[in-house]
C-alpha positions in Angstrom: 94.5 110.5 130.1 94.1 113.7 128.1 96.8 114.2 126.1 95.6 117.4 124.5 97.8 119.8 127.5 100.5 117.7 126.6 100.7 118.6 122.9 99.7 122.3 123.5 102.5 122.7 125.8 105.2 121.7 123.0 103.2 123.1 120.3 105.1 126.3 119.1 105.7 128.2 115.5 108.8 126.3 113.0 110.6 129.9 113.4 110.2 129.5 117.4 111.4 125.9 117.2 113.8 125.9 114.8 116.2 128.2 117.0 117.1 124.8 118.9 119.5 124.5 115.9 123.3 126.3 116.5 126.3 126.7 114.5 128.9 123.6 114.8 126.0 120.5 115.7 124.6 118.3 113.9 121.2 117.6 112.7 119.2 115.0 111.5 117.0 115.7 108.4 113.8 113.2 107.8 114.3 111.2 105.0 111.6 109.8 102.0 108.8 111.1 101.4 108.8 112.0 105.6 111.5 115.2 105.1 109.7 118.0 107.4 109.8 120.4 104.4 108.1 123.4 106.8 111.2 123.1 109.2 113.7 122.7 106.4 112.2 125.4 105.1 112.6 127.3 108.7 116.0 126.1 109.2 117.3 128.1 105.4 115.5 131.3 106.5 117.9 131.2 109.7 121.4 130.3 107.4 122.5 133.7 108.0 122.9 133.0 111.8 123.9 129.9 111.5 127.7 128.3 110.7 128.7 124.9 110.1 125.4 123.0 110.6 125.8 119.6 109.3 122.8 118.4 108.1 122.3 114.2 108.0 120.0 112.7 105.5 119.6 109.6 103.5 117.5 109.7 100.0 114.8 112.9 100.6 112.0 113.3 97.7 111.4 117.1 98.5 113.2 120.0 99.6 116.9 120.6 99.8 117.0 124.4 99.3 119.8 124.4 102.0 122.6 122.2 99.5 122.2 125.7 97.3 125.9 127.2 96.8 125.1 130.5 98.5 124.2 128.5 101.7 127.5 126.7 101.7 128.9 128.6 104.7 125.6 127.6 106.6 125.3 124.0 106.0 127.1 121.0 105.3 125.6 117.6 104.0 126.6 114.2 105.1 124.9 111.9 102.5 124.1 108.4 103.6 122.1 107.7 100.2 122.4 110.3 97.5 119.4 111.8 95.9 118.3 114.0 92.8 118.6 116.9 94.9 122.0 116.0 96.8 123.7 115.1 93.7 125.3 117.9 92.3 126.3 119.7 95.6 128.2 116.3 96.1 129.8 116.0 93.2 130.8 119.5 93.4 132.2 119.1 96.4 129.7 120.8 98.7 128.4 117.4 100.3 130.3 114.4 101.8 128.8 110.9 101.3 129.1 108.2 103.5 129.3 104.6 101.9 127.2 102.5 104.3 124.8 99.3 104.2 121.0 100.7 105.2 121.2 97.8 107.8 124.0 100.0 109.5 122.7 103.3 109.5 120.7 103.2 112.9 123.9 102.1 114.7 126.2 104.9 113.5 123.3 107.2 115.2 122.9 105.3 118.7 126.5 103.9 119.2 128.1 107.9 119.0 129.8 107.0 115.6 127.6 110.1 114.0 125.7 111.4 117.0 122.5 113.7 116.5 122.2 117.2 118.0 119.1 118.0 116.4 116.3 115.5 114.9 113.8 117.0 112.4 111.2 114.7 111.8 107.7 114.4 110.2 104.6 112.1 111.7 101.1 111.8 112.0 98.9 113.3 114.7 98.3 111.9 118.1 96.3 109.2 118.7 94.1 109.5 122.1 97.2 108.1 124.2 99.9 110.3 123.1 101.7 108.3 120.5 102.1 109.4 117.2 103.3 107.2 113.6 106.5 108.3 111.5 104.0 107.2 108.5 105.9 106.6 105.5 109.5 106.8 106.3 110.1 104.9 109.9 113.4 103.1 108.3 116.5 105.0 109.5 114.1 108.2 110.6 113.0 106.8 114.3 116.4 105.3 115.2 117.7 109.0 114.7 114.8 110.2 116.8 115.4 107.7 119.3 119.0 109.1 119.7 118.6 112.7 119.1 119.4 115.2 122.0 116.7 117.2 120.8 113.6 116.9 118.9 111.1 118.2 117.0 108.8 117.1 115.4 106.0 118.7 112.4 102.8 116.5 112.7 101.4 116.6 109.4 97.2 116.2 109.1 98.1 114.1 106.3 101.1 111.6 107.4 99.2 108.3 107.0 99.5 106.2 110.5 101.1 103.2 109.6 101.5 100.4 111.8 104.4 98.5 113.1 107.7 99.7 114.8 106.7 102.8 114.1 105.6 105.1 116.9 106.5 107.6 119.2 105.1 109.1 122.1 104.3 113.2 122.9 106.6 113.0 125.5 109.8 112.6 123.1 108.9 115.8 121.6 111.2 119.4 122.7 109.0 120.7 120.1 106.0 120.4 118.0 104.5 122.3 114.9 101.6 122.0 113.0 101.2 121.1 109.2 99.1 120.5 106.9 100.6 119.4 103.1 100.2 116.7 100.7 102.6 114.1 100.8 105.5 114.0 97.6 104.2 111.6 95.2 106.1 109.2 92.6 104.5 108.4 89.1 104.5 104.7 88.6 107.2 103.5 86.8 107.0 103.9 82.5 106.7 100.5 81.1 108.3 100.0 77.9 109.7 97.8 76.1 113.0 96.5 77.4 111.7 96.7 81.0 108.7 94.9 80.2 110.6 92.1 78.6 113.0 92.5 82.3 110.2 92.3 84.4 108.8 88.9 82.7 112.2 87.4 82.7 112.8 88.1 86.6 108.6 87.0 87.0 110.2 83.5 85.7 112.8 82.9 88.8 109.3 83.9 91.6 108.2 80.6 92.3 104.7 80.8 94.5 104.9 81.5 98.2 108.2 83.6 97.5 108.6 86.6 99.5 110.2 89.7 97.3 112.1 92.6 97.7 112.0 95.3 95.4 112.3 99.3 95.0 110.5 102.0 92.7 110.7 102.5 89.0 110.1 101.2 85.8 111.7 97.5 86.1 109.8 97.0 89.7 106.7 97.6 88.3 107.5 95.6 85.0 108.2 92.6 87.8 104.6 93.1 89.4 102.9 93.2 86.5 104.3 89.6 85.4 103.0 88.1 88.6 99.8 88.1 88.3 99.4 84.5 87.7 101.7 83.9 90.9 99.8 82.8 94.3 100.5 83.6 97.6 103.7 86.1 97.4 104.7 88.1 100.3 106.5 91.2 100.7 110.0 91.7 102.8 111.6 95.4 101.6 112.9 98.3 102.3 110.7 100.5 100.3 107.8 99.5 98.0 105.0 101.6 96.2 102.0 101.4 94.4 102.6 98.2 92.3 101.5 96.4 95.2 98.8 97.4 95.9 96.3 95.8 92.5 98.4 92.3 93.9 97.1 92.6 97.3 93.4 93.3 95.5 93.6 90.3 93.4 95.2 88.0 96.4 98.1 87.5 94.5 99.9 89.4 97.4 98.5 87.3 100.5 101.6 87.1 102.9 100.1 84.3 104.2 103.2 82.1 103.2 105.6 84.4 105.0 108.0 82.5 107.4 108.6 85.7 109.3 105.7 88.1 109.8 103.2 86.0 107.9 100.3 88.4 107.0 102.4 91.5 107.0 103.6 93.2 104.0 106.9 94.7 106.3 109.1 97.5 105.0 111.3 100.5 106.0 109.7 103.6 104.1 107.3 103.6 101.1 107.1 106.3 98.8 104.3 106.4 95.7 100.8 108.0 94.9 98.5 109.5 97.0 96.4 106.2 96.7 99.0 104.4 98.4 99.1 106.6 101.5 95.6 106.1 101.4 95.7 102.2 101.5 98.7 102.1 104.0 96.5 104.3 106.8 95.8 102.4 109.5 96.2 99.4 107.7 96.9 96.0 109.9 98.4 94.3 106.6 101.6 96.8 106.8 104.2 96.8 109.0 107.1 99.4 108.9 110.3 98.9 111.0 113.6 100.7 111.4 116.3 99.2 109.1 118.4 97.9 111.3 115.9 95.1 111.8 114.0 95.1 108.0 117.8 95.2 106.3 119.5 92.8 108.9 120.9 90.1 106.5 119.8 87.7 109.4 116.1 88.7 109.6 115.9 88.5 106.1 117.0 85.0 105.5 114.3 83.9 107.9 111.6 84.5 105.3 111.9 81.1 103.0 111.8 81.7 99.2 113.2 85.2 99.7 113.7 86.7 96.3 115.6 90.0 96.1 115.6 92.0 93.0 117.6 95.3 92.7 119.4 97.3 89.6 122.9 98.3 88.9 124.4 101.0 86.9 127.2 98.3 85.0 128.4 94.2 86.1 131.6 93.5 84.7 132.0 89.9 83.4 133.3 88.4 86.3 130.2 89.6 88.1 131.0 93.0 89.8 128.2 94.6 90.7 128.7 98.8 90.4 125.4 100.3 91.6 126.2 103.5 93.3 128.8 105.4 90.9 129.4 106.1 87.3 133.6 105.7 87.6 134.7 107.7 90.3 131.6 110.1 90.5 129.3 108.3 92.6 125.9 109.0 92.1 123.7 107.1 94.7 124.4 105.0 97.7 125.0 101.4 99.0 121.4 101.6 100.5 120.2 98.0 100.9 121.5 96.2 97.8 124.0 94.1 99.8 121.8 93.5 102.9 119.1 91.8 100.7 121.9 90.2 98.3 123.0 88.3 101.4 119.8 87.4 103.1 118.3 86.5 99.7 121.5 84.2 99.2 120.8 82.5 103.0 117.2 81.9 102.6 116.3 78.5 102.1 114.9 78.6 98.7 116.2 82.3 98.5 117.2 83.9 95.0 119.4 87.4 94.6 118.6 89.0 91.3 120.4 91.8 90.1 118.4 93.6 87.0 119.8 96.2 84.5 119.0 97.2 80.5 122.1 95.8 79.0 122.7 99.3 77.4 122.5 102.9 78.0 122.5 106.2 76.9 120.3 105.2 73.8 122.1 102.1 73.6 125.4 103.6 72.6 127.4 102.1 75.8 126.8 98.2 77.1 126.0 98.0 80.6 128.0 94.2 80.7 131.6 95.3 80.4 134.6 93.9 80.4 135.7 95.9 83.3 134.1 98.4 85.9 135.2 102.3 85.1 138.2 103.8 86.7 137.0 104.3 90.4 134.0 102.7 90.0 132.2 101.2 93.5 131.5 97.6 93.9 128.4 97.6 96.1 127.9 93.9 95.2 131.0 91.6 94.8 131.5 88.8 92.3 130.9 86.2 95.4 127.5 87.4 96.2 126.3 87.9 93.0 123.9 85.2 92.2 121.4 86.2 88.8 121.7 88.6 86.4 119.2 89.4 84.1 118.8 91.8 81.3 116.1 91.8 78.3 118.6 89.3 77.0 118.2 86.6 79.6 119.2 85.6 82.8 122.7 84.8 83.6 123.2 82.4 86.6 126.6 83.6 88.1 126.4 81.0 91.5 129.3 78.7 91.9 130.3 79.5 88.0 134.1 80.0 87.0 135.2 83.0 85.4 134.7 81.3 82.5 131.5 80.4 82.7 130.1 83.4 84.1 132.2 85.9 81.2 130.0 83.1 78.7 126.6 83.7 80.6 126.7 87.6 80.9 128.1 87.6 77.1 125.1 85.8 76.4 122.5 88.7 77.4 124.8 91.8 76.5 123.1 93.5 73.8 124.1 91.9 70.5 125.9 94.4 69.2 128.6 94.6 72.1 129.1 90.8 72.3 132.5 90.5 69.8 134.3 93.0 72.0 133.1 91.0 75.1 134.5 88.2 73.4 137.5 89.4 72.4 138.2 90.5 76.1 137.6 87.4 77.2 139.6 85.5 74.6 142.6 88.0 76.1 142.5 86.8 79.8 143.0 83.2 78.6 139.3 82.5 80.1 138.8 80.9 76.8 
């Protein structure tokens, strides 16, 4: 069937399509490196018509014009994950965030918790039957679609078509414009010296066969580049980049071991170079599924020798895990820590790793305290935390005392910060 009627029919200018969008709804915003930055860009040139919009997003790499002060009256954001962009219209008090697990995000769409007016989504063009990819971000971006009242839809030349859960079809579309832009990239992650000596402690607790989750920056790709000597890993995250791509080119990264989707590197979004859009496109090796199903504790735990590894901003010494606030100003989100932490901890042969510097802010503050902030989050609580390492050494927190797990984390606090550690412990009679 020609599908080419189909798409002219819906095919209209952002201006023309972006008028679906009314004061007092709500709409959805594409997240990753998927945010339709032509119809965000659309939907701001309207704000003076327009009253009340709340706009939905998790994490977005480009845009955001619309969280400017001086569009305040026109728009409203609801953060589900807090990004570079969003974070000083929600600290100021012009954005809302909503603490919630990634695994849960679908749910609050489709169930009428947060229902969708409006979806604004990016994907790749048609394929000859009509159905097109949401490419790099399918995680909480395709749920929303699926739920939307309306939407529509930019079909960028250059969205990669990745495989998996991952499609939609022509006829889902109220409206369709054309695009054609490069993709926001991410620079690989700055090795140095403390994450270096991070990434070969964590490289130590990946046995072969394990299957990993891990994120973007400079300690995930101070992990891959310890595990080169590893044989057959697999992959099982929410995100990933370009570290994994030299591992799938040596066969270090095989998948082959994989209990659950064996063969498949399987992921939410992805967000990196323009070499890894390349390598994703129409690839058979990746798999990307809403979160719902790649962050469901459950799902995870299926994959044997599942090894999670995520960051924190401070863990306090009876193993508190604050990763998504510095004291009462929060900073980021939940987003999947927990929902690996617990599928990690289930999974026969399963590790949860929690990886931090022991210091910041040029080593002046210790990132092991003695107790969170004042109105710092705990994402991750003491009774799921499982490892923690720093460049230090790895602390092994699971079925320890308070005690014992003050000792281990005082072990790999910087030096410097140890006495006063000590001291704090010596106070609470743990010792």
């Amino acid at each position: 069937m020609d599908m080419q009627p189909l798409y002219r029919s819906k095919t209209v200018s952002a201006d023309t399509a972006i008028r679906a969008i009314r004061s007092n709804t709500r709409v959805y915003l594409g997240g990753g490196a998927g945010v339709p930055q032509v119809l965000e860009r659309a939907m701001v040139a309207q704000a003076s018509s327009l009253r009340n919009v709340e706009v939905v997003s998790v994490l977005t790499f480009a845009g955001g014009e619309y969280l400017a002060p001086e569009y305040a009256r026109s728009f409203h954001h609801r953060a589900l994950f807090i990004g570079a962009n969003a974070r000083s219209a929600v600290q100021g008090g012009r954005a809302d965030y909503v603490p919630v697990f990634l695994s849960e995000i679908p749910r609050l769409y489709c169930d009428g918790t947060m229902p969708i007016d409006v979806a604004l989504v990016q994907v790749s063009p048609p394929d000859e039957h009509g159905f097109c990819s949401f490419g790099v971000e399918v995680g909480v971006t395709k749920p929303a679609a699926e739920c939307a009242k309306h939407v529509i839809a930019e079909v960028n030349v250059r969205m990669p078509r990745v495989w998996g859960d991952s499609f939609i079809h022509l006829n889902k579309f109220d409206a369709i414009v054309e695009t054609d832009y490069a993709l926001p990239n991410a620079p690989q992650g700055a090795l140095n010296g403390v994450s270096g000596r991070i990434g070969a402690l964590v490289a130590e607790l990946i046995p072969d066969g394990a299957t990993l989750q891990l994120g973007i920056g400079a300690i995930p790709d101070a992990v891959l580049s310890n595990l080169g000597t590893k044989r057959d890993l697999g992959i099982h995250s929410e995100l990933f980049s370009d570290g994994v791509i030299e591992l799938v080119e040596r066969g270090v990264i095989t998948n082959e071991r994989k209990t659950l989707h064996p063969g498949k590197i399987v992921a939410g979004f992805l967000f990196g170079s323009e070499r890894l859009y390349q390598f994703v496109h129409d690839n058979a090796m990746i798999e990307l599924h809403p979160t719902d199903y790649v962050n469901d504790p459950f799902i995870i735990a299926k994959n044997h020798c599942m090894t999670s590894i995520n960051s924190a901003i401070e863990v306090d010494l009876t193993g508190q895990v604050c990763a998504d606030s510095i004291g009462s100003r929060v900073y980021s989100g939940i987003g999947g820590q927990v929902d690996f932490v617990r599928g990690a901890a289930r999974s026969p042969g399963g590790k949860a790793i929690i990886a931090l510097p022991a210091t910041a802010k040029g080593e002046a503050e210790s990132r092991i305290v003695p107790l969170l902030k004042p109105g710092a989050g705990v994402v991750t609580s003491r009774g799921d935390v499982n490892y923690v390492v720093t460049e230090y050494g790895i602390a092994a927190l699971r079925g320890k005392s308070l005690t014992e797990r003050a000792r281990a984390l005082i072990d790999i606090a910087h030096p410097k910060f140890r006495d006063g550690l000590e001291r704090f412990a010596r106070e609470q009679a743990w010792w």
